[in-house]
Residue frames as qw, qx, qy, qz and C-alpha x, y, z in Angstrom:
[[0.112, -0.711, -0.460, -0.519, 204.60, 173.30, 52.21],
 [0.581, -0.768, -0.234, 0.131, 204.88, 174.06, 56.24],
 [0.634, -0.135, -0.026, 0.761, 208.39, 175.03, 55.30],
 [0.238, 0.408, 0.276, 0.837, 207.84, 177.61, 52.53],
 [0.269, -0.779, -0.385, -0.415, 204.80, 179.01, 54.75],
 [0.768, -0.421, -0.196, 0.440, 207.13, 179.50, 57.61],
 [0.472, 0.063, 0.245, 0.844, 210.13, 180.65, 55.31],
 [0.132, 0.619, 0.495, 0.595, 206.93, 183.19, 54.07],
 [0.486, -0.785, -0.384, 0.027, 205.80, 184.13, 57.66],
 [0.671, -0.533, -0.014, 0.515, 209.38, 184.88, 58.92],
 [0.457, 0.255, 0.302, 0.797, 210.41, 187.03, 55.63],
 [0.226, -0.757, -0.344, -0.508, 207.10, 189.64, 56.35],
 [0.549, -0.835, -0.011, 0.032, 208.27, 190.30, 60.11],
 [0.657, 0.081, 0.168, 0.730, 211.80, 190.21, 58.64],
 [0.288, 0.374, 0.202, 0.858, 210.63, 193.45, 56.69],
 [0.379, -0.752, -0.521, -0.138, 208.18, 194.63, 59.18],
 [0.634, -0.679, -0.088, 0.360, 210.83, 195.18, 61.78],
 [0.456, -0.015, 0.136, 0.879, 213.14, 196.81, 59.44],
 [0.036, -0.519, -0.379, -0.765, 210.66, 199.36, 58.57],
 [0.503, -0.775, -0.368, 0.103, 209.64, 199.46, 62.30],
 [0.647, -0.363, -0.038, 0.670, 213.47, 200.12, 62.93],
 [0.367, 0.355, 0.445, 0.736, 214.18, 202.36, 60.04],
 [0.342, -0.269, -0.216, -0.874, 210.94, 204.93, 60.07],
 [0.090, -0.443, -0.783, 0.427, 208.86, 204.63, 63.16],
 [0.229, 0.473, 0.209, -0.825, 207.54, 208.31, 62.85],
 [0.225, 0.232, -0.452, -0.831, 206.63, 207.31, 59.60],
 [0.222, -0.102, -0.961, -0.128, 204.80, 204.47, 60.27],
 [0.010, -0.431, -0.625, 0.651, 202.74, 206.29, 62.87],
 [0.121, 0.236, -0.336, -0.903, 201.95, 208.54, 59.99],
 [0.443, 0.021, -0.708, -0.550, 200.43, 206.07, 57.69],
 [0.223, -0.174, -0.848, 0.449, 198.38, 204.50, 60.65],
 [0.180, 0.394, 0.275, -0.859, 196.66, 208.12, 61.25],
 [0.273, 0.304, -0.527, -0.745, 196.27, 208.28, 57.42],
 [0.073, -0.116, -0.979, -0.148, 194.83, 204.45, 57.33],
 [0.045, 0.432, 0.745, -0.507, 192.28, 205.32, 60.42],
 [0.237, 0.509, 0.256, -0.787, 190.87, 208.36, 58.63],
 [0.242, 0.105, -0.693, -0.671, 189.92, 206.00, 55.37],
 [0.821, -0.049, 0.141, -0.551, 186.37, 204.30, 55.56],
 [0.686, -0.207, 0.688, -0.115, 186.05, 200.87, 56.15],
 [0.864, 0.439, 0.245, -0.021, 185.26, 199.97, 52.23],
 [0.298, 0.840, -0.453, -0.021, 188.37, 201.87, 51.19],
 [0.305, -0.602, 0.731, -0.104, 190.59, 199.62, 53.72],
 [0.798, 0.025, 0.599, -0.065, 188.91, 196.34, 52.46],
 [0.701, 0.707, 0.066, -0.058, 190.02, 197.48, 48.62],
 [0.037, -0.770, 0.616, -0.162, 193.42, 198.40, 49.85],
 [0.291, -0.537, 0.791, -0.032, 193.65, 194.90, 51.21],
 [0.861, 0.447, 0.240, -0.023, 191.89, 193.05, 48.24],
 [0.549, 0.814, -0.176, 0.067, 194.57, 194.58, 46.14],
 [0.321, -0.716, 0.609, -0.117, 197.29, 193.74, 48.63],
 [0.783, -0.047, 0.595, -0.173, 196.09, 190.11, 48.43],
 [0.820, 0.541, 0.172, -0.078, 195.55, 190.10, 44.54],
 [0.264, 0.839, -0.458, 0.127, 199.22, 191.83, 44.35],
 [0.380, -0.635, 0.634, -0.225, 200.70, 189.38, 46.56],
 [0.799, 0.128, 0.587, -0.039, 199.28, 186.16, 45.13],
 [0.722, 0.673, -0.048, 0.152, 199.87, 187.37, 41.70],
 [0.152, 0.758, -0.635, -0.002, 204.16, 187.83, 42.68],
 [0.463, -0.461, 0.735, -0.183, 203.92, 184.66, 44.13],
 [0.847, 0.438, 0.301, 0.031, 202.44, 182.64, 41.09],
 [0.507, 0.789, -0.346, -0.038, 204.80, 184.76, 38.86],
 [0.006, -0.721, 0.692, -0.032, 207.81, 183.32, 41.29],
 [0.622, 0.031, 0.782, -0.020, 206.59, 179.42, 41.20],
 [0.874, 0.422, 0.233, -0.055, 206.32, 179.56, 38.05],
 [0.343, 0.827, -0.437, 0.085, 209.85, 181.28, 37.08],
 [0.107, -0.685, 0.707, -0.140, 211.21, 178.54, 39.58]]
């Protein structure tokens, strides 16, 4: 379990940094764009992150 949550931790700053590396100016973008949403928008944005994330990760324990 401590592995996979590792293995999970280290894949997200895997893609983090490539998308840091990749498109900085763009990242700065979406940042501006984030700040100038209200606070309920950002907490729906990351309900839906969550619900989207748990739901790929059921889909892939169960396909494996």
């Amino acid at each position: 379990m401590i592995t996979t949550l590792v293995w999970g931790v280290g894949l997200v700053l895997l893609l983090e940094g490539i998308v840091y590396l990749a498109a900085p100016s763009l990242v700065e973008s979406v940042v501006k764009i984030v700040a100038k949403t209200s606070i309920q928008q950002r907490r729906m944005l990351g309900a839906s992150m969550a619900l989207a994330g748990s739901s790929i990760l059921c889909v892939v324990k169960f396909l494996s």
